[in-house]
Every structure is written in structure tokens, then in C-alpha cells.
C-alpha positions as CSV (number, residue, x, y, z in Angstrom):
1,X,0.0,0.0,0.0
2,X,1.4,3.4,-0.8
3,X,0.5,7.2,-2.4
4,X,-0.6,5.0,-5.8
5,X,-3.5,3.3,-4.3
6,X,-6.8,5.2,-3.9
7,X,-7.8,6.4,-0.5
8,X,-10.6,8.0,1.2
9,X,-12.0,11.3,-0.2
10,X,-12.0,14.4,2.3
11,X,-11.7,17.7,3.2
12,X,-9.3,19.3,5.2
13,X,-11.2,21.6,8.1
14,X,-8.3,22.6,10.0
15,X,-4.8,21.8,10.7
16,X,-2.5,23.2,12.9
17,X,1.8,21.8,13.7
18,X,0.4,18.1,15.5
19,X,-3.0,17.4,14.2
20,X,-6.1,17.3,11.5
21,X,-9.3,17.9,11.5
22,X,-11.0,16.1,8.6
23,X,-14.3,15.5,7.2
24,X,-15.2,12.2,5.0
25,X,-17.0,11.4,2.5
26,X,-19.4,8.2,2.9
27,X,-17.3,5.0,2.0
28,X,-18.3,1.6,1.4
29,X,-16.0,-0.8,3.4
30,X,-15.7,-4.7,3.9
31,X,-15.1,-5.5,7.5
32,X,-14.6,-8.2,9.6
33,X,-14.4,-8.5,14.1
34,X,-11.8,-10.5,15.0
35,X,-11.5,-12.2,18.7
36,X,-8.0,-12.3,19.7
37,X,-5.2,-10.0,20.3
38,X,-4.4,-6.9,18.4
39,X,-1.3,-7.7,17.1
40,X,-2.8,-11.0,15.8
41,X,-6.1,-9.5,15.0
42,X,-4.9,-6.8,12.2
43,X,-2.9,-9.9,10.6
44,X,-6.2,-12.4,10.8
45,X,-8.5,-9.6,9.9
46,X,-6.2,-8.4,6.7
47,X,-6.0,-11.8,4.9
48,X,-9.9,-12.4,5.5
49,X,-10.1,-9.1,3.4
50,X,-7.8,-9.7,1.2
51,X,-9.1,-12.8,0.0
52,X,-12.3,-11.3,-0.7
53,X,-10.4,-8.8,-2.8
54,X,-8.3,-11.2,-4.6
55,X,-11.4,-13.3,-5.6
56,X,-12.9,-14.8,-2.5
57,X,-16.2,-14.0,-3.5
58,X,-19.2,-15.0,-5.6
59,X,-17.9,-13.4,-8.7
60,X,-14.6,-14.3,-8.5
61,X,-13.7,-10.9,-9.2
62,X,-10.4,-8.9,-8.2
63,X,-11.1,-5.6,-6.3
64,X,-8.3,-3.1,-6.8
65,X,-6.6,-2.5,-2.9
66,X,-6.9,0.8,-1.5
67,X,-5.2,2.6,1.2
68,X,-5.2,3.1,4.6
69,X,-6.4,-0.7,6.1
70,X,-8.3,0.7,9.5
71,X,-8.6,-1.2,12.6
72,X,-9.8,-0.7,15.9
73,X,-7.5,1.0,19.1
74,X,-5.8,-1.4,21.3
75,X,-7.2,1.3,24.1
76,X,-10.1,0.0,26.2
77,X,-10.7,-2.8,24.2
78,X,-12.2,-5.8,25.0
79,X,-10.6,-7.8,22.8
80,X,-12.8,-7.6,19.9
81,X,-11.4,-6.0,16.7
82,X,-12.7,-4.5,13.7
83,X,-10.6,-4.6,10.2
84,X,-11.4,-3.0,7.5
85,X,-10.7,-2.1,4.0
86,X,-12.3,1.0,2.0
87,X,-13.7,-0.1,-1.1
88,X,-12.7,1.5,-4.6
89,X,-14.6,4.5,-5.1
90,X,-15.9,3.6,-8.4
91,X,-18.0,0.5,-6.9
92,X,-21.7,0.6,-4.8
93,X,-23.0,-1.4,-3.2
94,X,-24.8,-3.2,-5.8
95,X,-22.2,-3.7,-8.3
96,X,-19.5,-5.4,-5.3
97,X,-19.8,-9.2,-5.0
98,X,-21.0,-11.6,-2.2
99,X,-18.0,-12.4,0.0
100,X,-17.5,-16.2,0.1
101,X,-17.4,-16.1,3.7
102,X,-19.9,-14.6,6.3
103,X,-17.4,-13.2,8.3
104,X,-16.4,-10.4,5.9
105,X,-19.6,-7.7,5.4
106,X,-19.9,-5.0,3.1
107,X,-21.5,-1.9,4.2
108,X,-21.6,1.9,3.7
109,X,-19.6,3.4,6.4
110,X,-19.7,7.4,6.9
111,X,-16.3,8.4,9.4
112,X,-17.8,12.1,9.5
113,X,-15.4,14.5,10.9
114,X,-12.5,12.7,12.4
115,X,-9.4,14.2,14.8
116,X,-6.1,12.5,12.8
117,X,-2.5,12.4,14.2
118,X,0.0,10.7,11.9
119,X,3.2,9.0,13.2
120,X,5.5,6.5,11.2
121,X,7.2,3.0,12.3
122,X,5.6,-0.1,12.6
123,X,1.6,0.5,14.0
124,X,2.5,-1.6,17.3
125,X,0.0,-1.5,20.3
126,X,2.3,0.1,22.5
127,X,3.2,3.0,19.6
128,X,-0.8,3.5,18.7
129,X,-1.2,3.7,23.1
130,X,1.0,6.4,22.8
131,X,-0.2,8.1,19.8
132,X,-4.1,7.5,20.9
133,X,-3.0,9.3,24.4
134,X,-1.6,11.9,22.8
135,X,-3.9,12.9,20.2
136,X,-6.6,12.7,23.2
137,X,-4.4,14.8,25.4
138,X,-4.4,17.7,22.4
139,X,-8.4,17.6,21.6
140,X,-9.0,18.0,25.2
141,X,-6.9,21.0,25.3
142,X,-8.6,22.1,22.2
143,X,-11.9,21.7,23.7
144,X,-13.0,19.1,21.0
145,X,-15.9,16.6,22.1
146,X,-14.6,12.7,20.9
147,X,-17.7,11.1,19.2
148,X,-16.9,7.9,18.9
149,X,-13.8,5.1,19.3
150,X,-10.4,5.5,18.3
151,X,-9.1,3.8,15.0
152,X,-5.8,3.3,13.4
153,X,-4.9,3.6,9.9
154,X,-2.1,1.6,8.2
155,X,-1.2,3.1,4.9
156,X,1.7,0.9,3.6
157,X,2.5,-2.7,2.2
158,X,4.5,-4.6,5.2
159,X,7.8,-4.4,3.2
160,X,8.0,-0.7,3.3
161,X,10.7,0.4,6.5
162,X,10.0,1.6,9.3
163,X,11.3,5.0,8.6
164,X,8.7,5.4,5.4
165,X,5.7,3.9,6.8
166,X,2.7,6.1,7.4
167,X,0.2,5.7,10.3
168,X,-2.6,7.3,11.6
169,X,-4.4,7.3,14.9
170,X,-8.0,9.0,14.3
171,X,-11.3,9.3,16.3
172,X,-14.8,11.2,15.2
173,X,-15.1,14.2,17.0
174,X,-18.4,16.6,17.0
């Protein structure tokens, strides 16, 4: 994954030296919840989705990847993850095929207007902690209202370094 692949339509509201404010388009996604640690989770969760874009599905079609891959926050989490993948913007919901498996849905999705801080390195729980508090830490000051739970985007292929990788920790605010 990289700046070649397609990625989520927005526009910027603010930004100031630390942090975004952005507002989304709606999205079409195909998710999956994963039980298990977060670590193991975004790897379990990817390849369920990735198989449905490479073919897994009831037309056998290949769906084009996109970028970023969004999961949920390691923070106050039960233990129950969401993975996701945004959908070429030149599909609907009618024209996408039937996953072959029941644990990968497709569904609008509408983020809204999200708080993003970006950071680079590998998306580990103990860097997205960090990042999550501190992007937390910074709306409070700004007197933003979170809306919603925390998410992480993943932007890159896993054979991009460390030092190139792109991340993002982003929440909905009101």
C-alpha cells in the first residue's frame, strides 16, 4: 500500500503543527471483528479481506486494494477487533460481489469528521497507546468533544521500513 492506491475522499477543516481535522465522504467498506489480540487481530483480519479482494467471493472478481487498512485502538478494548478495507470509489453497493465467507460484510460506512494524528514506524499496540493518548491529550486541550472510538490507519505494504511507513491514529469528534 502506498500514495498509488486510492484512499478515502475528504476535506481538510483545520490543521494546525500536530493534528487534522478532517471530514469524510461516505465509504463503502468490507469489515470483519476479529476475537483475539491486536497484534494478531490486524494480521487475521487483513488476509480475510484480502481474499475477498483477490477473488474470494461469488464473482470471483479482483477488487483493486486501497489505502489506509483501518482497525480498531488497542485502548479499552475488549478484545474484539474491527478490520477494515475502503472499497474502490468507483464501486456501490450493488455492483461489489457476495464475499464467500460470512465473516467479511460490506457496508456503507460514513467516518464524518475525524481528529487525525499521523506518526510513522511499525503500528505496534504500545506505539498507537501512545499516539491515541496523545492525540486525546491535544483535543482536550482544544476543547473538541470525541464522538466515537479511536481507530488506526495503516497506509503501507508490510515491506515498506519503518522509517517510510505512514500511520494514523483518528477518532470522530463533533
Amino acid at each position: 500500500m502506498g500514495s498509488e492506491l486510492e484512499t478515502p475522499k475528504y476535506e481538510l477543516i483545520d490543521k494546525d503543527r500536530q493534528f487534522e481535522i478532517r471530514m469524510y465522504e461516505p465509504m463503502i467498506i468490507a469489515i470483519t471483528e476479529i476475537n483475539s489480540s491486536y497484534s494478531q487481530s490486524a494480521t487475521t483480519g487483513f488476509r480475510r479481506i484480502a481474499n475477498y479482494i483477490f477473488g474470494g467471493n461469488d464473482q470471483n472478481m479482483e477488487i483493486a486494494m486501497t489505502a489506509p487498512v483501518l482497525s480498531s485502538s488497542p485502548v479499552n478494548n475488549n478484545g474484539i477487533y474491527n478490520v477494515s478495507f475502503v472499497m474502490p470509489s468507483k464501486h456501490t453497493l450493488s455492483n461489489l460481489p457476495k464475499p464467500n465467507y460470512e465473516n467479511v460484510i460490506i457496508k456503507e460506512h460514513n467516518l464524518g469528521k475525524m481528529a487525525v494524528l499521523r506518526f510513522g514506524g511499525w503500528a505496534t499496540e504500545g506505539k498507537v497507546i501512545k499516539y491515541q493518548k496523545k492525540l486525546e491529550k491535544m483535543l482536550i486541550k482544544k476543547q473538541h468533544i470525541i464522538d466515537g472510538d479511536f481507530m488506526v490507519a495503516q497506509y503501507n505494504s508490510p515491506w515498506i521500513l519503518p522509517p517510510f511507513r505512514r500511520n494514523e491514529i483518528m477518532v470522530r469528534i463533533k
